[in-house]
C-alpha positions, -999 to 999 in steps of 0.1 A, spaced: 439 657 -61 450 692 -44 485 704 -44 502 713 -11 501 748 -25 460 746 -30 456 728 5 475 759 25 457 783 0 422 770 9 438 769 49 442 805 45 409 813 31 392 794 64 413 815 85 410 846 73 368 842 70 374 835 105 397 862 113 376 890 93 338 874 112 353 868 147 373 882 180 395 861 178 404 861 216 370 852 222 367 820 206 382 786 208 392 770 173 402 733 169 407 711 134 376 698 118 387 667 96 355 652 84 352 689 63 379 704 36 400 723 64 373 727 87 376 745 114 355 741 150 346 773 160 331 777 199 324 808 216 323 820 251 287 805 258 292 775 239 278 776 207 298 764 181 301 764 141 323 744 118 338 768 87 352 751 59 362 753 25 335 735 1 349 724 -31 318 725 -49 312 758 -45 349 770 -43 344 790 -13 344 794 23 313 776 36 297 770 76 274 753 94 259 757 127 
């Protein structure tokens, strides 16, 4: 099981992949439960992407 301190670390990851691949005035994000922190990610014409952080790989992950 994940400490509190490993669940906002892995938060922060997801953000900041988010922050450092998107404007992020142009996008709507919303909270993605069914992946490790996911995050729904639409744009403008929207397309969205779910961003996430996969545990088996320990690393920020997507899919479209």
């Amino acid at each position: 099981m994940m400490s509190l301190e490993e669940q906002e670390i892995y938060e922060e990851k997801v953000m900041e992949w988010i922050e450092d691949h998107f404007v992020l005035n142009e996008v709507e994000i919303e909270d993605y439960p069914f992946f490790l922190h996911g995050k729904l990610v639409w744009d403008k014409k929207g397309e969205s992407m779910i961003v996430f952080w996969c545990v088996i790989y320990g690393r920020v992950d997507y899919r479209f």
